[in-house]
N, CA and C atoms as a LAMMPS dump frame, in Angstrom:
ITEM: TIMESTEP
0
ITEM: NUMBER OF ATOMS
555
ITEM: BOX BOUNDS ff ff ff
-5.0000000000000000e+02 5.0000000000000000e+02
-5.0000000000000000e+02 5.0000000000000000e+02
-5.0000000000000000e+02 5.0000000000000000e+02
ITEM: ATOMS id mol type element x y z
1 1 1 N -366.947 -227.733 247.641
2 1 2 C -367.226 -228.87 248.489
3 1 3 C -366.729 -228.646 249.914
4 2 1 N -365.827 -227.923 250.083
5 2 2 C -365.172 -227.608 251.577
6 2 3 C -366.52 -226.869 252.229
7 3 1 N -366.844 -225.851 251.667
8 3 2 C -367.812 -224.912 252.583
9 3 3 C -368.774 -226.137 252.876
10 4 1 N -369.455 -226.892 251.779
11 4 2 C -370.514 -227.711 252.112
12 4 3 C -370.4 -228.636 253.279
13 5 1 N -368.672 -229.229 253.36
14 5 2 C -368.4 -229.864 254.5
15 5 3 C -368.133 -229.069 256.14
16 6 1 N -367.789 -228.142 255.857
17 6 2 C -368.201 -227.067 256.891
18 6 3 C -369.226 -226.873 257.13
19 7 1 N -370.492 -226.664 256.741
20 7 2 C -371.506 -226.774 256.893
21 7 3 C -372.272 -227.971 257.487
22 8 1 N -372.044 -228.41 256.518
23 8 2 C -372.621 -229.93 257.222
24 8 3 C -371.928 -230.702 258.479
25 9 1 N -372.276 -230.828 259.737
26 9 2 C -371.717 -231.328 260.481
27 9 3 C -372.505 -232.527 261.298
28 10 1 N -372.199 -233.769 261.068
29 10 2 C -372.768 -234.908 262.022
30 10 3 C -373.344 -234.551 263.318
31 11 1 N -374.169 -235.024 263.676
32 11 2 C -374.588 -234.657 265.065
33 11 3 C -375.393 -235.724 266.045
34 12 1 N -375.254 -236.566 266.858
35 12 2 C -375.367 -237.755 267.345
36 12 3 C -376.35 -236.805 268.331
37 13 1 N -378.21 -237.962 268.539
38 13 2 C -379.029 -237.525 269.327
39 13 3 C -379.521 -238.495 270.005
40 14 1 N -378.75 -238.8 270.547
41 14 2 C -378.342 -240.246 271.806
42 14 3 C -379.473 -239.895 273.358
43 15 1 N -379.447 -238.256 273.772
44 15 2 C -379.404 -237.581 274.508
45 15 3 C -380.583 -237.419 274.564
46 16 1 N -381.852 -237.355 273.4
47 16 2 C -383.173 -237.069 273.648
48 16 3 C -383.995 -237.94 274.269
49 17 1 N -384.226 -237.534 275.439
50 17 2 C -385.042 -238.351 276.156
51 17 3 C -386.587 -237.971 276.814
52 18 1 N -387.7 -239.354 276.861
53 18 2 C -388.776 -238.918 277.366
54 18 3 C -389.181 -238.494 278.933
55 19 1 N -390.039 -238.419 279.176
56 19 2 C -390.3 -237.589 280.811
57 19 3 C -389.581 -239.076 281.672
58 20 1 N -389.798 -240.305 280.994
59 20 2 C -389.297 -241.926 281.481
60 20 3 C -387.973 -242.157 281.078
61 21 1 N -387.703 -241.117 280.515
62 21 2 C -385.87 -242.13 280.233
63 21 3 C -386.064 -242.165 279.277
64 22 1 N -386.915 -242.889 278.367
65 22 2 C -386.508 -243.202 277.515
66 22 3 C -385.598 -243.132 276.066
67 23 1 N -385.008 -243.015 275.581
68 23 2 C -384.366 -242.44 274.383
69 23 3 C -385.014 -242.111 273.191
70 24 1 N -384.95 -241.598 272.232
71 24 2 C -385.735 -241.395 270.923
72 24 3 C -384.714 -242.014 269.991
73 25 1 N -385.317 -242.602 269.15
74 25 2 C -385.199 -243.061 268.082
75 25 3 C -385.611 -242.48 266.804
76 26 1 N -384.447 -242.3 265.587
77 26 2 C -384.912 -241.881 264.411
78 26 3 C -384.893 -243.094 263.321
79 27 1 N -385.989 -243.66 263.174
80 27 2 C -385.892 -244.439 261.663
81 27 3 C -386.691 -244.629 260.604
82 28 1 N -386.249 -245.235 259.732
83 28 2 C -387.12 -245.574 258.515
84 28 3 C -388.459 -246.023 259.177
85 29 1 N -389.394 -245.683 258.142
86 29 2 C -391.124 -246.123 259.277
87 29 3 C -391.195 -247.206 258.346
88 30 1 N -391.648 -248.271 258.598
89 30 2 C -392.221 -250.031 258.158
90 30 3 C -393.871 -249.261 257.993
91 31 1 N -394.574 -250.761 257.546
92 31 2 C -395.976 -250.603 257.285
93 31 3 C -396.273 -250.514 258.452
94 32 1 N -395.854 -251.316 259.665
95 32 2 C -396.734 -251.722 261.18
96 32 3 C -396.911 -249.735 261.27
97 33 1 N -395.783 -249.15 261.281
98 33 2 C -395.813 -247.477 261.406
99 33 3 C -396.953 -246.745 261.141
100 34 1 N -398.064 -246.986 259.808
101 34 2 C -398.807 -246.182 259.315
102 34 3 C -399.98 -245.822 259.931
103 35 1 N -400.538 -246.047 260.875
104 35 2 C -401.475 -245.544 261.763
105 35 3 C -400.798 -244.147 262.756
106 36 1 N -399.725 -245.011 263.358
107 36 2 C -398.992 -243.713 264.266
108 36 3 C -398.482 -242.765 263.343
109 37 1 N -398.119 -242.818 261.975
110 37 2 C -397.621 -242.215 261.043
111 37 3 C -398.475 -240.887 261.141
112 38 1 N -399.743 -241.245 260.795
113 38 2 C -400.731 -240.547 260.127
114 38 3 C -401.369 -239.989 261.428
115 39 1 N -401.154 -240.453 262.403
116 39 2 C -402.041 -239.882 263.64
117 39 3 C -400.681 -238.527 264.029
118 40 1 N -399.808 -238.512 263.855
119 40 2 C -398.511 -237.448 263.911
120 40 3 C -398.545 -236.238 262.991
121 41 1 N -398.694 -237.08 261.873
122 41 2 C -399.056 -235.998 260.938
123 41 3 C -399.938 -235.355 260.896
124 42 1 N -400.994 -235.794 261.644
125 42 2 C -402.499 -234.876 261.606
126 42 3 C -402.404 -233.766 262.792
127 43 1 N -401.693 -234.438 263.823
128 43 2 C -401.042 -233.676 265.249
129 43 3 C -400.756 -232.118 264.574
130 44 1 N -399.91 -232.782 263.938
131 44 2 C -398.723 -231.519 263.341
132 44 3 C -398.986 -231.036 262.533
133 45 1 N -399.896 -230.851 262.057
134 45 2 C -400.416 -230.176 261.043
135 45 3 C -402.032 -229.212 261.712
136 46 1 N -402.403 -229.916 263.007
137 46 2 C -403.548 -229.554 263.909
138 46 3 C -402.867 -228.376 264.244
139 47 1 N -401.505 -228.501 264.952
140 47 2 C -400.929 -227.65 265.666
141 47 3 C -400.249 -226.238 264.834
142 48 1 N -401.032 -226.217 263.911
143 48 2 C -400.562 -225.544 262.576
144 48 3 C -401.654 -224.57 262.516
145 49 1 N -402.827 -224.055 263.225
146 49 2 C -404.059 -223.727 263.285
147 49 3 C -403.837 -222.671 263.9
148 50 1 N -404.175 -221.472 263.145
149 50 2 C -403.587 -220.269 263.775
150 50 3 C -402.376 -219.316 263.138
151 51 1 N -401.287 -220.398 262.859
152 51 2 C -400.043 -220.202 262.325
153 51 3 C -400.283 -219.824 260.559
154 52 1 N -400.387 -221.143 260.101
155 52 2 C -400.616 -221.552 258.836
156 52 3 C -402.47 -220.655 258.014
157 53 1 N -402.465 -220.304 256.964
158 53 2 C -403.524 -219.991 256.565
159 53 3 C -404.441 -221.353 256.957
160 54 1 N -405.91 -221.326 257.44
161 54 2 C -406.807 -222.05 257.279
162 54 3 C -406.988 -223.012 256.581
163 55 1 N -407.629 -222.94 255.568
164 55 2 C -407.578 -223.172 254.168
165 55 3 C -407.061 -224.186 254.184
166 56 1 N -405.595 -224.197 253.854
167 56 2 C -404.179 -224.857 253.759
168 56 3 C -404.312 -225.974 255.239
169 57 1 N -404.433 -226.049 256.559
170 57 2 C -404.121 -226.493 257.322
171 57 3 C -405.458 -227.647 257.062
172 58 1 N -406.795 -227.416 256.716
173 58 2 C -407.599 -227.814 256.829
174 58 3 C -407.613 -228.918 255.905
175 59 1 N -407.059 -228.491 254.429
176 59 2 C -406.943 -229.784 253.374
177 59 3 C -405.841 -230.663 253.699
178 60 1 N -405.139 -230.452 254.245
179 60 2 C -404.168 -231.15 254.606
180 60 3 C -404.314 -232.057 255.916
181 61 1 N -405.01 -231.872 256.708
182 61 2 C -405.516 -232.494 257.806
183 61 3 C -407.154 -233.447 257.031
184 62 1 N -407.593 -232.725 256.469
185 62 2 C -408.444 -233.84 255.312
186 62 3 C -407.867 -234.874 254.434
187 63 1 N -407.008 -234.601 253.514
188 63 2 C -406.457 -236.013 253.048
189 63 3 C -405.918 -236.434 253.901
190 64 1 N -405.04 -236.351 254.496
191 64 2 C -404.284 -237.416 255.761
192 64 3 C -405.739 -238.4 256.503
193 65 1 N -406.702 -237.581 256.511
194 65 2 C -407.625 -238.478 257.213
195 65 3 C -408.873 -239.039 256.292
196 66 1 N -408.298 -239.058 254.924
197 66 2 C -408.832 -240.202 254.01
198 66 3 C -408.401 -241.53 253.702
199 67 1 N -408.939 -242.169 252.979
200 67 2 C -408.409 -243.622 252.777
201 67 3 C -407.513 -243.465 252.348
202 68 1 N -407.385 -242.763 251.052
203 68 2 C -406.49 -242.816 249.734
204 68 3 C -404.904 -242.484 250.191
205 69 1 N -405.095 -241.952 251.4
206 69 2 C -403.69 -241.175 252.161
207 69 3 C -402.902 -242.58 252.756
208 70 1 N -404.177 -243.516 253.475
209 70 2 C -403.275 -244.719 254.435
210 70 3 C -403.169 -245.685 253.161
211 71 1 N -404.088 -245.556 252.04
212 71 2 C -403.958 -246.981 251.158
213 71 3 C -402.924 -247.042 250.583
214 72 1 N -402.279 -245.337 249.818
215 72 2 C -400.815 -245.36 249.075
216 72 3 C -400.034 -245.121 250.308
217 73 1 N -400.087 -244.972 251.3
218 73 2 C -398.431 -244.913 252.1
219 73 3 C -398.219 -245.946 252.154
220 74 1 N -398.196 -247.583 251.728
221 74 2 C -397.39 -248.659 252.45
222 74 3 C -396.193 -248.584 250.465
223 75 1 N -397.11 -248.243 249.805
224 75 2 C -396.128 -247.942 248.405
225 75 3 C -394.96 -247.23 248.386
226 76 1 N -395.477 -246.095 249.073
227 76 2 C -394.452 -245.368 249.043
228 76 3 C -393.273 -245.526 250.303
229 77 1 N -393.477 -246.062 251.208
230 77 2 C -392.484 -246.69 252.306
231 77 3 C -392.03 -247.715 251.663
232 78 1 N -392.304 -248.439 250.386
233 78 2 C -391.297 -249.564 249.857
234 78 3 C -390.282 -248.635 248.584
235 79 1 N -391.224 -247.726 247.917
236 79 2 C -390.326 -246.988 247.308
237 79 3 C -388.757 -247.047 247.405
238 80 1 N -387.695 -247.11 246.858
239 80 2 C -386.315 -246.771 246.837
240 80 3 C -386.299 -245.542 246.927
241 81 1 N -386.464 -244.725 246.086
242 81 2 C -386.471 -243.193 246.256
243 81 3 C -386.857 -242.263 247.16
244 82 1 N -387.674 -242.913 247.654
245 82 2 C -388.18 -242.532 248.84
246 82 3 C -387.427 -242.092 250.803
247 83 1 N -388.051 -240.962 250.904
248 83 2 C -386.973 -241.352 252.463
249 83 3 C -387.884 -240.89 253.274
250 84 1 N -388.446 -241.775 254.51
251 84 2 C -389.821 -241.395 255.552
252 84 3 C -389.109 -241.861 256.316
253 85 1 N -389.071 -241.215 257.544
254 85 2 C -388.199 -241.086 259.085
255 85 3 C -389.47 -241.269 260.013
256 86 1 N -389.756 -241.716 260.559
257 86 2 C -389.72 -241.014 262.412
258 86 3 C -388.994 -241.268 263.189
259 87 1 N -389.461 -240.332 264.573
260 87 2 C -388.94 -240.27 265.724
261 87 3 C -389.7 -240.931 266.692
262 88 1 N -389.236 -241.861 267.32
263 88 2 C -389.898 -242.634 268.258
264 88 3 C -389.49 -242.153 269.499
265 89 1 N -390.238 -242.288 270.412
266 89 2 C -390.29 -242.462 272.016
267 89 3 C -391.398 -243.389 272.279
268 90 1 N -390.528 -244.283 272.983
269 90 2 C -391.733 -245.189 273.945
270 90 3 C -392.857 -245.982 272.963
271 91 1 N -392.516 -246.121 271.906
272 91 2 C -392.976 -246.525 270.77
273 91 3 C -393.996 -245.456 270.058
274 92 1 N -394.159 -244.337 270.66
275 92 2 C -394.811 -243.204 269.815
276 92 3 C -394.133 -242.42 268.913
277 93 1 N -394.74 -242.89 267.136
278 93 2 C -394.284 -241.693 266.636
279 93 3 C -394.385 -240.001 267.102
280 94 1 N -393.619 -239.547 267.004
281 94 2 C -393.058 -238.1 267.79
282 94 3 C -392.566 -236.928 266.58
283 95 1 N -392.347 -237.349 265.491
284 95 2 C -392.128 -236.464 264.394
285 95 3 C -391.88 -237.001 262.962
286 96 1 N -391.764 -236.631 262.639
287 96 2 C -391.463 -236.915 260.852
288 96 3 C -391.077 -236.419 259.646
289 97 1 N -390.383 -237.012 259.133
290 97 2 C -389.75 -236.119 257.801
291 97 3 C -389.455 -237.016 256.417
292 98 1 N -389.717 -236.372 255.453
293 98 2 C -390.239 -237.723 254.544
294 98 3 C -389.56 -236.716 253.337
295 99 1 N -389.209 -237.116 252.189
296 99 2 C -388.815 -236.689 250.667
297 99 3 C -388.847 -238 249.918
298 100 1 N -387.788 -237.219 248.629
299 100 2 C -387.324 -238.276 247.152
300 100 3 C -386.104 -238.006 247.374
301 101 1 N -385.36 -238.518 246.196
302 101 2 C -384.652 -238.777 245.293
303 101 3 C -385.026 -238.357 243.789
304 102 1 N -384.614 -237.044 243.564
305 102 2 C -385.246 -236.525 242.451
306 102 3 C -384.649 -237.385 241.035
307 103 1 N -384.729 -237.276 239.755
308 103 2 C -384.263 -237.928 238.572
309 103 3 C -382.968 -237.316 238.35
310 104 1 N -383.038 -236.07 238.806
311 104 2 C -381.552 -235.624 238.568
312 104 3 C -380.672 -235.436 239.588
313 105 1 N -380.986 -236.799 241.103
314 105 2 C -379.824 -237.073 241.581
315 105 3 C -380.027 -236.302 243.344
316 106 1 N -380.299 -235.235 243.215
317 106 2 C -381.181 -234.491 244.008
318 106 3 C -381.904 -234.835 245.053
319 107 1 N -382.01 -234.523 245.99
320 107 2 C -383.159 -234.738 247.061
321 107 3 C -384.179 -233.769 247.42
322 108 1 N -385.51 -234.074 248.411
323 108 2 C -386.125 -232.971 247.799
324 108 3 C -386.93 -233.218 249.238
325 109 1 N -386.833 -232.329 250.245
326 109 2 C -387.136 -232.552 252.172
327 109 3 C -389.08 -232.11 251.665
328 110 1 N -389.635 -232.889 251.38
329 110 2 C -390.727 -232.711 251.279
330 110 3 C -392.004 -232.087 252.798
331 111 1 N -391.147 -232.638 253.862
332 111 2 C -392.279 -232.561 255.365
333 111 3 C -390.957 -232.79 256.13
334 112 1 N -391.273 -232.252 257.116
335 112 2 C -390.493 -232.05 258.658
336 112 3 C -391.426 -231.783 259.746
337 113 1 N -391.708 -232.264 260.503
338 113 2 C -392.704 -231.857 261.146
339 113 3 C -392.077 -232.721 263.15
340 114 1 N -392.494 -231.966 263.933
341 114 2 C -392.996 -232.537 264.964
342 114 3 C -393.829 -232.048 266
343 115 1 N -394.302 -233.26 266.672
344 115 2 C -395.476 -233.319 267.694
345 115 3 C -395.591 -232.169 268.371
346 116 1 N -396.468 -231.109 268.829
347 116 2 C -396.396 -230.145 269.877
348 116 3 C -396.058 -230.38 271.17
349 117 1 N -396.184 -231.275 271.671
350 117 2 C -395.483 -231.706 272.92
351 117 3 C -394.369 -232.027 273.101
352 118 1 N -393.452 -232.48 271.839
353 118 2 C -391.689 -232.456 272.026
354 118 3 C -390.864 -232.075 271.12
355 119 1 N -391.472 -230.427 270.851
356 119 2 C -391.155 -229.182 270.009
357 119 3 C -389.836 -228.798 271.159
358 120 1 N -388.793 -228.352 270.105
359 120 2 C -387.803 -227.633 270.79
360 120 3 C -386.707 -229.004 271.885
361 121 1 N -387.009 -230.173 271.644
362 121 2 C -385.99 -230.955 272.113
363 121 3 C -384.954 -231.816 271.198
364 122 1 N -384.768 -231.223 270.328
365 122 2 C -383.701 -231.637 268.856
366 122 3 C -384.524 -232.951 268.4
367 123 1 N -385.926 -232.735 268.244
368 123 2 C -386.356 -234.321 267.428
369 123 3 C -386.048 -233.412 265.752
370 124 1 N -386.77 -232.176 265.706
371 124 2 C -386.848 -231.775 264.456
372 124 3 C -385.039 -231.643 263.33
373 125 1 N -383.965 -231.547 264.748
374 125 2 C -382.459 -231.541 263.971
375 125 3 C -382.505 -233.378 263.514
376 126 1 N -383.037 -234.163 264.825
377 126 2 C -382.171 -235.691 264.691
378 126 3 C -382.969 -235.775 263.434
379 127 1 N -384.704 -235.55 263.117
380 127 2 C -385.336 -235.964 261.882
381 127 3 C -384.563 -235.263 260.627
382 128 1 N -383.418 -234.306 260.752
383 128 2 C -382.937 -233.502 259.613
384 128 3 C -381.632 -233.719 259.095
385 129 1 N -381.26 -234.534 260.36
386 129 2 C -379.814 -234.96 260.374
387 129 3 C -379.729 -236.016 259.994
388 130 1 N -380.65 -237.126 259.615
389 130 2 C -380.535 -238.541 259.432
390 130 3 C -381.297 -238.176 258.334
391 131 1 N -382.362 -237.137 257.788
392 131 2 C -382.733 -237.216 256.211
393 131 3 C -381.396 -237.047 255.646
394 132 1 N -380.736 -236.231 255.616
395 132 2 C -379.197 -235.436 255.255
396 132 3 C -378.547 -236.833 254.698
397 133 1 N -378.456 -238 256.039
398 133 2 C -377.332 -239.244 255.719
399 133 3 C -378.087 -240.207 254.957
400 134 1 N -379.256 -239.712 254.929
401 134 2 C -379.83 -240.892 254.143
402 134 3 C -379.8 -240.547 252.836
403 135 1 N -380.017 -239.028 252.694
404 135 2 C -379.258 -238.466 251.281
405 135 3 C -378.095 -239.231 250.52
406 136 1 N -377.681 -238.484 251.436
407 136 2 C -376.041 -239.394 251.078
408 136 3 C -375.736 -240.347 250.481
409 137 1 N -376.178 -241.466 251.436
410 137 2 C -376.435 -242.541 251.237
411 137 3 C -376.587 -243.395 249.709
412 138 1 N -378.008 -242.41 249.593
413 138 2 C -378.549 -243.038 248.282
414 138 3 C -377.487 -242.403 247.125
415 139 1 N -377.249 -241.404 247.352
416 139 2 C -375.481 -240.709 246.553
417 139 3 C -376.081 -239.589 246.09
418 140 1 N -376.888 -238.59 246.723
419 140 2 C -377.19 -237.006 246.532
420 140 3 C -376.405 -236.067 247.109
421 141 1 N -376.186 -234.872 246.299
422 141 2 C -375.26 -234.103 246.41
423 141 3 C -376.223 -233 247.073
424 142 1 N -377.101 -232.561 247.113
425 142 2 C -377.902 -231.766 246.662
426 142 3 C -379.417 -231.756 247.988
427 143 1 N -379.626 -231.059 248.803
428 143 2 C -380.916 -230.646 249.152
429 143 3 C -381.677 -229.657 249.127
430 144 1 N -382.384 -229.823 248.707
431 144 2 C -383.709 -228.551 248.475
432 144 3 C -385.198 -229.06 249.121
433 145 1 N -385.667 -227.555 249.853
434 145 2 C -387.264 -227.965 249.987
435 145 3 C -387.345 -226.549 250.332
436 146 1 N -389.155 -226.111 250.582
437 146 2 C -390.172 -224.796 250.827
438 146 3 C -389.996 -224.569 251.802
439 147 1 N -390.723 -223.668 252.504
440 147 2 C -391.296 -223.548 253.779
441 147 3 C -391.803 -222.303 253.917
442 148 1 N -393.24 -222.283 254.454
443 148 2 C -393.901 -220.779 254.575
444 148 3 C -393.071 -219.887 255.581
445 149 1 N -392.859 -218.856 255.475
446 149 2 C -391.997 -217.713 255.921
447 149 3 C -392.592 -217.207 257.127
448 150 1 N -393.917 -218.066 257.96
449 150 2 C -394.273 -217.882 259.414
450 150 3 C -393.691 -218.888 259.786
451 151 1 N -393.007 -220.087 259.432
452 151 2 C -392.79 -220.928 260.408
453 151 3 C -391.161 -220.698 260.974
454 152 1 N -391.187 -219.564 261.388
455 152 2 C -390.17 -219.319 262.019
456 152 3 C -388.699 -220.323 262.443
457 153 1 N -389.198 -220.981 263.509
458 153 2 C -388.338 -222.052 264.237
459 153 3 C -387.789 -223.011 263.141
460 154 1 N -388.757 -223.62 262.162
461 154 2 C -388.729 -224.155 260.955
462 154 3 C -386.913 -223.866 260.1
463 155 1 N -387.524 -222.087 260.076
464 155 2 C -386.136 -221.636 259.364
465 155 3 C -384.877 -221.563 259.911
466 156 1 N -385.332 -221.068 261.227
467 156 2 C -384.101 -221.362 262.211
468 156 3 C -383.019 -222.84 262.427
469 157 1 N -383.898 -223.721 262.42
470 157 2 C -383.176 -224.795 262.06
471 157 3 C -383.012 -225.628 260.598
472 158 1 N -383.324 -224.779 259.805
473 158 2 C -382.769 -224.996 258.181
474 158 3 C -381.695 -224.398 257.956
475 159 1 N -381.192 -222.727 258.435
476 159 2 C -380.132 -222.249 258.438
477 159 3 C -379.405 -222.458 259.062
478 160 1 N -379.734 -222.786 260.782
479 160 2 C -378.92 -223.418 261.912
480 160 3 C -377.949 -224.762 261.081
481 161 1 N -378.205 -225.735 260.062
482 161 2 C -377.947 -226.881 259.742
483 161 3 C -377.359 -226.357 258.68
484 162 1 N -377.584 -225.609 257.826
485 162 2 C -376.202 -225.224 256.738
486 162 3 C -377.36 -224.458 255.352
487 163 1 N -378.239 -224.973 255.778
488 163 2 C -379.565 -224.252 254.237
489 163 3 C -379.644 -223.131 254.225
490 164 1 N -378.746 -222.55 252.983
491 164 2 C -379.356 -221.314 252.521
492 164 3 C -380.523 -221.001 251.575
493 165 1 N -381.017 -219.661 251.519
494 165 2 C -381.945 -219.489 251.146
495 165 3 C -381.672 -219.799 249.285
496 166 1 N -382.601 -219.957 248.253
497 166 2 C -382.304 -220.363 247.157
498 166 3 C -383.573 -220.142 245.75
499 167 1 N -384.428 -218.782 246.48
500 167 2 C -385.451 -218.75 245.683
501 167 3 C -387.036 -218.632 246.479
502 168 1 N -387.705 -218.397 245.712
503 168 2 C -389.095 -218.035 246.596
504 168 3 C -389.726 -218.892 245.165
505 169 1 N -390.968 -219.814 245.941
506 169 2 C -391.804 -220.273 244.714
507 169 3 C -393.108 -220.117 245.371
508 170 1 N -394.409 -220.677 244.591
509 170 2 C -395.982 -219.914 245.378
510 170 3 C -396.489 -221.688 244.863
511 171 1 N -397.504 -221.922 246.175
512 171 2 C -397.689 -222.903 246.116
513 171 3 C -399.213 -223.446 245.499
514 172 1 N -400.191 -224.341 245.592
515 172 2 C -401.335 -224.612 244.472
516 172 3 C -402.492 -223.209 245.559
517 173 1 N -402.259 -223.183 246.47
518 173 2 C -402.975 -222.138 247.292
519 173 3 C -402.505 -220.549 246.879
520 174 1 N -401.688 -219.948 246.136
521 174 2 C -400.663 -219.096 245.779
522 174 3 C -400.032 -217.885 247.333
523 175 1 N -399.9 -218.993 247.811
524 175 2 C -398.54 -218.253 249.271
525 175 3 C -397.41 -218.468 248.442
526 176 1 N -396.66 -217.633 249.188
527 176 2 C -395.34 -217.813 248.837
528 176 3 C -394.668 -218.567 249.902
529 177 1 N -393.515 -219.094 249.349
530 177 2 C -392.895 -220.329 250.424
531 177 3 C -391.554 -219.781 249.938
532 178 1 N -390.176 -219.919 251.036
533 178 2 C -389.129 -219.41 251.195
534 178 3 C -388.458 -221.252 250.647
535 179 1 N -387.493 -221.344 249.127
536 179 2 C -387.014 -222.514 248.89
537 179 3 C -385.735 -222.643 249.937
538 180 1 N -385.023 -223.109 250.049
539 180 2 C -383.602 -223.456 251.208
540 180 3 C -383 -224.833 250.497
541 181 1 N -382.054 -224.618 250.12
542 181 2 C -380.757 -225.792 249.256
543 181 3 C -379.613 -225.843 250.035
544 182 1 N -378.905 -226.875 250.259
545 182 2 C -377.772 -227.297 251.005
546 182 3 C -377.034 -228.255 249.616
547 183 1 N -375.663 -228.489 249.633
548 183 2 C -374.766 -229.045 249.207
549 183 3 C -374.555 -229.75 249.815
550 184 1 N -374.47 -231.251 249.92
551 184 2 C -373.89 -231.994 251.268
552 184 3 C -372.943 -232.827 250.605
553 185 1 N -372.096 -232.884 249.407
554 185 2 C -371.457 -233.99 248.611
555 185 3 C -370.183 -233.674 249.277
């Protein structure tokens, strides 16, 4: 538990601000959220074109822009188990990061993502740093999630934050994705 608390270190993002001043905000997304939700996620997943196999970027930018995607997100934002963040500026969602609460206690960083236009200004730590406390929170010891092994910056700030590596698994497309687990109890 010491290393994990070494690892894990609080980090206050008071400081991120828009081209106006404004501050960013990280919080739980409400229903009013699910339009900007989904218009972020499609951003960030657009901006994935090139990077990401085809294929993969393309179905994923397809359900997000079906019904079935906006009709179950107001369910799953009431969920308990559930943890969906954004990052606001100026009332624009700006990034996002969403998981569970697995059955065995566990958490599980399902999406991290932000906007191409305010890449590289700590939205992607504040969205990682407040999934982490919201962990907590709910009383998880435990984080785990994927990530394809081009998204570079991705990993950089999974290890930058305390995630070591913890396994390789292949996903319904069969890539391989690099797993990353943290201890935070």
């Amino acid at each position: 538990m010491a290393l994990a608390h070494f690892l894990y270190q609080p980090v206050e993002f008071r400081t991120s601000r828009s081209c106006t001043g404004d501050p960013m905000r990280v919080r739980k997304i409400s229903e009013e959220d699910v339009g900007g939700f989904i218009d972020c996620y499609i951003d960030i997943w657009k901006s994935l074109e090139g990077v990401l196999p085809d294929v993969y970027v393309r179905d994923q930018v397809e359900r997000a822009s079906g019904a079935a995607f906006r009709d179950n997100l107001p369910a799953k934002i009431s969920d308990p188990a559930r943890i969906i963040l954004a990052a606001i500026v100026e009332k624009k969602i700006i990034g996002l990061a969403w998981g569970d609460i697995r059955e065995d206690g566990s958490s599980w960083l399902s999406f991290l993502g932000v906007s191409p236009g305010h890449r590289r200004e700590g939205v992607g730590k504040a969205l990682l740093v407040r999934f982490i406390e919201e962990s907590k929170e709910k009383g998880s010891r435990k984080i785990s999630l994927n990530t394809d092994p081009r998204l570079v910056p991705a990993i950089k700030l999974y290890l930058d934050t305390g995630f070591l590596p913890d396994g390789v698994t292949t996903n319904q497309y069969g890539f391989e994705l690099i797993v990353y687990s943290m201890v935070i109890a």
